[in-house]
FIFI-783511 format. One line per 10 residues: their letters; for each residue x, y, z of C-alpha. Coordinates in steps of 0.2 Angstrom, whole numbers. Example, Ala and Ser with C-alpha at 12.3 -4.5 7.8 and 13.67 -1.06 7.14 Angstrom:
// residues 2
as> 62 -22 39  68 -5 36
END
This chain:
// residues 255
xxxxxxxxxx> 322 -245 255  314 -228 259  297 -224 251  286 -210 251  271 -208 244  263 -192 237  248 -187 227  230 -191 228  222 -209 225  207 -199 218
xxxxxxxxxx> 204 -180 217  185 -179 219  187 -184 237  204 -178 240  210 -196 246  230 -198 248  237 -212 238  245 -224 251  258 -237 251  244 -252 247
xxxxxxxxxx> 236 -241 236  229 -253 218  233 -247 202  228 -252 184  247 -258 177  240 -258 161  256 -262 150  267 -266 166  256 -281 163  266 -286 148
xxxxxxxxxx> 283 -290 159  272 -303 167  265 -313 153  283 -313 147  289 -322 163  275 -334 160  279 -339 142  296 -341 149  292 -352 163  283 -364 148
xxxxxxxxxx> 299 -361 138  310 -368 152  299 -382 153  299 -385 135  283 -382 131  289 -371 115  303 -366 105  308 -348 99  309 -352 79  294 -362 77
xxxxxxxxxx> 279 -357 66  266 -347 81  253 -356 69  259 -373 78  248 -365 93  239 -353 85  230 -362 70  219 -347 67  233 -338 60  238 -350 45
xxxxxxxxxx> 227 -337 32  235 -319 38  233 -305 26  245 -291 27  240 -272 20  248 -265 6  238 -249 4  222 -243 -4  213 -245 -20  203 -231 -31
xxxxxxxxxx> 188 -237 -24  191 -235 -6  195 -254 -4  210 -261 7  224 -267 -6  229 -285 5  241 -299 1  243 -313 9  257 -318 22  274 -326 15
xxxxxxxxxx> 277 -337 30  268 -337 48  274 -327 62  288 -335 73  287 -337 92  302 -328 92  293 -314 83  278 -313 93  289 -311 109  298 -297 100
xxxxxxxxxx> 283 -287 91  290 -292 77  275 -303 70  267 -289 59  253 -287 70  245 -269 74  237 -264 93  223 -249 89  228 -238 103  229 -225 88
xxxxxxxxxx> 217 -224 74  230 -214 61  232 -227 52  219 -240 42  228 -255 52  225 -249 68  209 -242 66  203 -257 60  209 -265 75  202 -252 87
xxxxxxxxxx> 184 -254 76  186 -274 79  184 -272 98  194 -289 98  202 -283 114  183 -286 121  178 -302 116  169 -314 126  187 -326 129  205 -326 123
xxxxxxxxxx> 202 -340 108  190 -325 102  203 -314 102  212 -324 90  198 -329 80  195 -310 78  215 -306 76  215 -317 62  201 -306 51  212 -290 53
xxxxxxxxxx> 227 -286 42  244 -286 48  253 -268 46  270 -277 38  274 -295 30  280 -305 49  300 -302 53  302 -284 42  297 -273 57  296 -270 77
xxxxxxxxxx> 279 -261 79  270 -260 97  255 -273 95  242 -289 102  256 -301 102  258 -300 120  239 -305 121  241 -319 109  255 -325 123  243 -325 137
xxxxxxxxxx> 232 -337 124  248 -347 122  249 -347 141  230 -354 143  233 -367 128  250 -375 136  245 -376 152  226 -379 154  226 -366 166  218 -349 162
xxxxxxxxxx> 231 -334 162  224 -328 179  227 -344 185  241 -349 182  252 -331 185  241 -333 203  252 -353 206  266 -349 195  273 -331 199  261 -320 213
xxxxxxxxxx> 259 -333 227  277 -338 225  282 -320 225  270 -314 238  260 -302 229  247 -303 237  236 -289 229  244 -293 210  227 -299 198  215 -295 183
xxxxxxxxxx> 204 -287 195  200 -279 213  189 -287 223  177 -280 234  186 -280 249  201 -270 242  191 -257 231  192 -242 242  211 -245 241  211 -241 222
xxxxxxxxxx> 214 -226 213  204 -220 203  210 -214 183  210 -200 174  216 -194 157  222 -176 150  207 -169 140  217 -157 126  200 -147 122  197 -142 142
xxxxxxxxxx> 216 -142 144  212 -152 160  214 -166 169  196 -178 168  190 -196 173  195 -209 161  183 -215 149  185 -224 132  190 -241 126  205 -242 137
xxxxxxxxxx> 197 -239 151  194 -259 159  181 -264 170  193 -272 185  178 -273 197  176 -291 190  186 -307 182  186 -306 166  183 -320 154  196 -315 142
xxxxxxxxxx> 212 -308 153  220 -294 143  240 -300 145  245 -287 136  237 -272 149  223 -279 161  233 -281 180  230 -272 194  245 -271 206  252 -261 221
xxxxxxxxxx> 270 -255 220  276 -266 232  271 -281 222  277 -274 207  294 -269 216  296 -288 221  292 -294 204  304 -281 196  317 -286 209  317 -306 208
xxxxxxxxxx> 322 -301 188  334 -289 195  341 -305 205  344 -315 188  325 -323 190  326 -329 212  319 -319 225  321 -322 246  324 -343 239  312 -343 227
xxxxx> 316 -346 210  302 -340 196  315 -345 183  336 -348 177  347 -333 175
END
Protein backbone atom coordinates (compact mmCIF):
# COMPACT_ATOMS: atom_id res chain seq x y z
CA UNK A 1 0.00 0.00 0.00
CA UNK A 2 1.30 3.56 -0.50
CA UNK A 3 0.18 6.30 1.62
CA UNK A 4 0.84 9.92 1.70
CA UNK A 5 -0.37 12.22 3.93
CA UNK A 6 -1.19 16.00 3.34
CA UNK A 7 -2.63 18.79 5.06
CA UNK A 8 -2.37 20.22 8.57
CA UNK A 9 -3.25 18.36 11.88
CA UNK A 10 -4.09 21.92 13.18
CA UNK A 11 -3.86 25.40 11.44
CA UNK A 12 -3.10 27.73 14.32
CA UNK A 13 0.25 26.09 14.70
CA UNK A 14 0.83 24.79 11.24
CA UNK A 15 1.48 21.16 12.29
CA UNK A 16 1.48 18.51 9.47
CA UNK A 17 -1.16 15.69 9.90
CA UNK A 18 1.05 12.45 10.07
CA UNK A 19 0.39 8.87 9.39
CA UNK A 20 -0.56 8.16 13.50
CA UNK A 21 -2.33 11.35 13.45
CA UNK A 22 -5.98 10.80 15.94
CA UNK A 23 -9.20 11.82 14.42
CA UNK A 24 -12.77 12.18 15.84
CA UNK A 25 -14.51 9.26 13.44
CA UNK A 26 -17.63 10.53 14.52
CA UNK A 27 -20.20 8.43 12.29
CA UNK A 28 -17.34 6.01 10.99
CA UNK A 29 -18.08 4.97 14.66
CA UNK A 30 -21.40 3.41 13.57
CA UNK A 31 -19.66 0.55 11.29
CA UNK A 32 -18.26 -0.54 14.60
CA UNK A 33 -21.15 -0.77 16.92
CA UNK A 34 -22.73 -2.61 13.98
CA UNK A 35 -19.88 -5.34 14.06
CA UNK A 36 -20.55 -5.54 17.75
CA UNK A 37 -24.36 -6.14 17.64
CA UNK A 38 -23.33 -8.77 15.07
CA UNK A 39 -20.71 -10.51 17.18
CA UNK A 40 -23.90 -10.87 19.91
CA UNK A 41 -26.00 -12.01 16.96
CA UNK A 42 -23.76 -14.77 16.07
CA UNK A 43 -23.70 -15.91 19.53
CA UNK A 44 -27.38 -15.67 19.84
CA UNK A 45 -27.88 -13.23 22.03
CA UNK A 46 -30.65 -11.64 19.60
CA UNK A 47 -32.89 -12.14 16.74
CA UNK A 48 -33.55 -9.66 13.80
CA UNK A 49 -37.62 -9.82 14.12
CA UNK A 50 -38.02 -9.55 17.68
CA UNK A 51 -39.76 -6.66 19.52
CA UNK A 52 -36.47 -4.11 20.48
CA UNK A 53 -38.82 -3.63 23.61
CA UNK A 54 -37.70 -7.12 24.66
CA UNK A 55 -34.26 -5.20 25.60
CA UNK A 56 -35.35 -1.90 25.54
CA UNK A 57 -38.40 -1.87 27.92
CA UNK A 58 -38.44 1.93 28.05
CA UNK A 59 -39.70 2.01 24.64
CA UNK A 60 -43.10 -0.11 25.23
CA UNK A 61 -45.16 3.75 25.33
CA UNK A 62 -43.51 5.44 22.04
CA UNK A 63 -45.52 8.24 20.62
CA UNK A 64 -45.18 9.21 17.12
CA UNK A 65 -45.93 12.96 15.61
CA UNK A 66 -48.57 13.68 13.47
CA UNK A 67 -48.23 17.29 13.21
CA UNK A 68 -49.55 20.49 15.11
CA UNK A 69 -52.45 21.70 16.59
CA UNK A 70 -54.14 25.48 16.69
CA UNK A 71 -52.67 26.08 19.70
CA UNK A 72 -49.21 25.36 19.02
CA UNK A 73 -49.26 21.76 20.67
CA UNK A 74 -47.71 18.64 19.00
CA UNK A 75 -50.56 16.41 17.54
CA UNK A 76 -48.96 12.64 18.82
CA UNK A 77 -50.38 9.20 18.48
CA UNK A 78 -49.33 6.47 19.87
CA UNK A 79 -47.00 3.65 18.35
CA UNK A 80 -48.91 0.49 16.47
CA UNK A 81 -46.33 -1.99 17.27
CA UNK A 82 -42.54 -1.52 18.84
CA UNK A 83 -39.59 -1.10 16.71
CA UNK A 84 -37.92 -4.44 15.56
CA UNK A 85 -34.25 -5.32 15.93
CA UNK A 86 -34.24 -5.63 12.45
CA UNK A 87 -35.45 -2.05 12.29
CA UNK A 88 -33.34 -0.43 14.63
CA UNK A 89 -30.15 -1.96 12.59
CA UNK A 90 -31.73 -0.42 9.54
CA UNK A 91 -32.88 3.17 10.71
CA UNK A 92 -36.04 2.08 10.05
CA UNK A 93 -37.35 2.28 13.82
CA UNK A 94 -39.02 5.79 13.39
CA UNK A 95 -36.57 7.42 15.53
CA UNK A 96 -35.28 11.17 14.64
CA UNK A 97 -31.14 12.19 15.44
CA UNK A 98 -31.35 16.28 15.94
CA UNK A 99 -28.40 17.07 13.81
CA UNK A 100 -31.00 19.44 12.12
CA UNK A 101 -33.55 21.39 13.89
CA UNK A 102 -35.85 22.05 10.58
CA UNK A 103 -38.14 20.07 11.77
CA UNK A 104 -40.25 19.74 15.24
CA UNK A 105 -38.77 16.02 15.67
CA UNK A 106 -35.54 16.85 15.51
CA UNK A 107 -35.50 19.85 17.20
CA UNK A 108 -36.85 18.30 20.06
CA UNK A 109 -34.22 15.91 19.95
CA UNK A 110 -31.42 18.31 19.61
CA UNK A 111 -33.34 20.54 22.80
CA UNK A 112 -33.46 17.05 24.87
CA UNK A 113 -29.50 16.86 25.06
CA UNK A 114 -30.18 13.07 25.36
CA UNK A 115 -27.05 12.60 23.44
CA UNK A 116 -25.50 14.12 26.95
CA UNK A 117 -26.77 12.26 29.50
CA UNK A 118 -25.02 10.96 32.47
CA UNK A 119 -24.94 7.05 31.00
CA UNK A 120 -26.58 4.98 28.05
CA UNK A 121 -29.91 3.60 30.08
CA UNK A 122 -30.41 7.54 30.24
CA UNK A 123 -30.24 7.78 26.84
CA UNK A 124 -33.10 5.66 26.42
CA UNK A 125 -34.93 6.83 29.42
CA UNK A 126 -34.83 10.19 27.56
CA UNK A 127 -35.33 8.63 23.85
CA UNK A 128 -38.50 7.32 25.16
CA UNK A 129 -40.20 10.99 26.06
CA UNK A 130 -39.43 12.15 22.39
CA UNK A 131 -41.67 11.43 19.50
CA UNK A 132 -40.72 9.22 16.71
CA UNK A 133 -40.90 11.13 13.13
CA UNK A 134 -42.88 8.17 11.46
CA UNK A 135 -45.06 5.02 12.81
CA UNK A 136 -41.80 2.09 13.05
CA UNK A 137 -41.14 0.02 9.60
CA UNK A 138 -42.81 3.07 7.14
CA UNK A 139 -39.43 4.92 6.55
CA UNK A 140 -35.40 4.98 6.55
CA UNK A 141 -34.51 8.25 8.25
CA UNK A 142 -30.81 8.83 9.77
CA UNK A 143 -31.23 8.63 13.59
CA UNK A 144 -30.11 7.36 17.50
CA UNK A 145 -30.77 3.83 16.75
CA UNK A 146 -27.30 3.08 16.38
CA UNK A 147 -26.81 4.41 20.01
CA UNK A 148 -29.76 2.35 21.34
CA UNK A 149 -27.29 -0.55 19.73
CA UNK A 150 -24.29 0.33 21.91
CA UNK A 151 -27.01 0.22 24.94
CA UNK A 152 -27.99 -3.29 23.47
CA UNK A 153 -24.25 -4.07 23.38
CA UNK A 154 -23.76 -2.92 27.36
CA UNK A 155 -27.12 -4.90 28.32
CA UNK A 156 -26.16 -8.38 26.59
CA UNK A 157 -22.91 -8.45 27.56
CA UNK A 158 -22.27 -6.89 30.89
CA UNK A 159 -19.52 -5.14 29.58
CA UNK A 160 -19.71 -1.42 28.88
CA UNK A 161 -19.41 -0.60 24.87
CA UNK A 162 -15.88 0.77 25.43
CA UNK A 163 -15.12 -2.41 26.89
CA UNK A 164 -16.13 -4.71 25.05
CA UNK A 165 -15.14 -3.13 21.29
CA UNK A 166 -11.50 -2.86 23.29
CA UNK A 167 -11.77 -7.44 23.86
CA UNK A 168 -14.02 -8.08 21.23
CA UNK A 169 -12.78 -6.07 17.92
CA UNK A 170 -9.51 -3.49 18.70
CA UNK A 171 -7.09 -5.78 20.60
CA UNK A 172 -7.86 -8.62 18.23
CA UNK A 173 -7.57 -6.28 15.32
CA UNK A 174 -4.52 -4.47 16.53
CA UNK A 175 -5.90 -0.97 16.76
CA UNK A 176 -3.99 0.17 18.99
CA UNK A 177 -5.14 3.87 19.04
CA UNK A 178 -8.99 2.95 18.21
CA UNK A 179 -11.26 4.34 21.71
CA UNK A 180 -14.05 6.90 23.07
CA UNK A 181 -11.09 8.99 23.97
CA UNK A 182 -7.36 10.09 23.66
CA UNK A 183 -5.41 9.82 26.39
CA UNK A 184 -2.87 12.01 27.47
CA UNK A 185 -0.10 10.42 26.15
CA UNK A 186 -1.30 10.60 22.49
CA UNK A 187 -2.93 14.18 22.59
CA UNK A 188 -0.40 15.97 20.71
CA UNK A 189 -1.06 13.36 18.10
CA UNK A 190 -4.72 14.66 17.52
CA UNK A 191 -5.99 16.98 15.10
CA UNK A 192 -7.59 19.51 16.05
CA UNK A 193 -11.48 20.28 14.25
CA UNK A 194 -12.83 22.89 12.60
CA UNK A 195 -16.12 23.72 10.94
CA UNK A 196 -17.07 26.07 7.84
CA UNK A 197 -18.67 29.28 9.24
CA UNK A 198 -21.33 30.50 6.24
CA UNK A 199 -21.59 34.11 7.80
CA UNK A 200 -17.38 34.59 7.82
CA UNK A 201 -17.19 32.35 4.74
CA UNK A 202 -14.27 30.68 6.63
CA UNK A 203 -12.98 28.01 7.85
CA UNK A 204 -13.14 28.28 12.27
CA UNK A 205 -12.60 25.93 15.31
CA UNK A 206 -15.56 23.60 15.94
CA UNK A 207 -17.82 24.51 18.67
CA UNK A 208 -21.47 23.34 19.23
CA UNK A 209 -23.26 20.19 20.52
CA UNK A 210 -21.33 17.89 18.23
CA UNK A 211 -18.31 18.96 19.14
CA UNK A 212 -17.39 15.89 22.11
CA UNK A 213 -15.15 16.12 24.82
CA UNK A 214 -12.49 13.11 23.85
CA UNK A 215 -10.06 14.22 26.54
CA UNK A 216 -11.82 11.92 28.91
CA UNK A 217 -13.96 8.36 29.07
CA UNK A 218 -17.13 9.06 28.87
CA UNK A 219 -19.95 7.60 30.87
CA UNK A 220 -22.22 7.29 28.30
CA UNK A 221 -20.18 6.14 24.81
CA UNK A 222 -21.98 7.74 21.84
CA UNK A 223 -22.10 4.38 19.40
CA UNK A 224 -23.56 6.27 16.98
CA UNK A 225 -20.39 9.08 16.69
CA UNK A 226 -18.05 9.14 19.80
CA UNK A 227 -14.51 7.09 18.56
CA UNK A 228 -11.40 8.36 17.91
CA UNK A 229 -9.12 6.56 15.44
CA UNK A 230 -6.08 6.86 13.19
CA UNK A 231 -6.38 5.55 9.49
CA UNK A 232 -4.47 2.71 9.90
CA UNK A 233 -6.74 1.42 12.49
CA UNK A 234 -9.69 2.24 10.53
CA UNK A 235 -8.01 0.75 7.38
CA UNK A 236 -7.59 -2.63 9.28
CA UNK A 237 -10.97 -2.73 10.49
CA UNK A 238 -12.45 -1.70 6.90
CA UNK A 239 -10.16 -4.53 5.55
CA UNK A 240 -11.00 -7.58 8.00
CA UNK A 241 -14.94 -6.74 6.39
CA UNK A 242 -13.42 -6.39 3.07
CA UNK A 243 -11.94 -10.13 3.77
CA UNK A 244 -15.59 -11.58 4.51
CA UNK A 245 -15.22 -10.65 8.60
CA UNK A 246 -11.06 -12.38 9.11
CA UNK A 247 -8.00 -10.55 9.18
CA UNK A 248 -4.11 -11.86 9.37
CA UNK A 249 -5.95 -15.31 11.27
CA UNK A 250 -8.26 -13.44 13.12
CA UNK A 251 -11.72 -13.84 12.79
CA UNK A 252 -14.17 -10.80 14.16
CA UNK A 253 -17.00 -12.77 12.60
CA UNK A 254 -18.66 -15.40 9.69
CA UNK A 255 -18.67 -14.28 6.02
Amino acid sequence: VHQSIYGKADLATGAPLKEDTIYRMYSQTKPVTGVAMMILYEEGRWKLDEPVTKYVPEFKNLQVYKGIDDKGQPILEPIKRPPTMREIMSHTGGFAYGLTTDNPVDKAYRDSGLLGSKDLHEVMVEASKLPLATQTGEAWRYSISVDIQGYIVEKLSGQSLPDFMESRIFKPLGMKDTAFYVPEAKRARQASLYMYDREKGAVVPAEGFMVLDVSKPPTAANGGGGLVSTLGDYARFAQMLGNGGELDGVRILAP
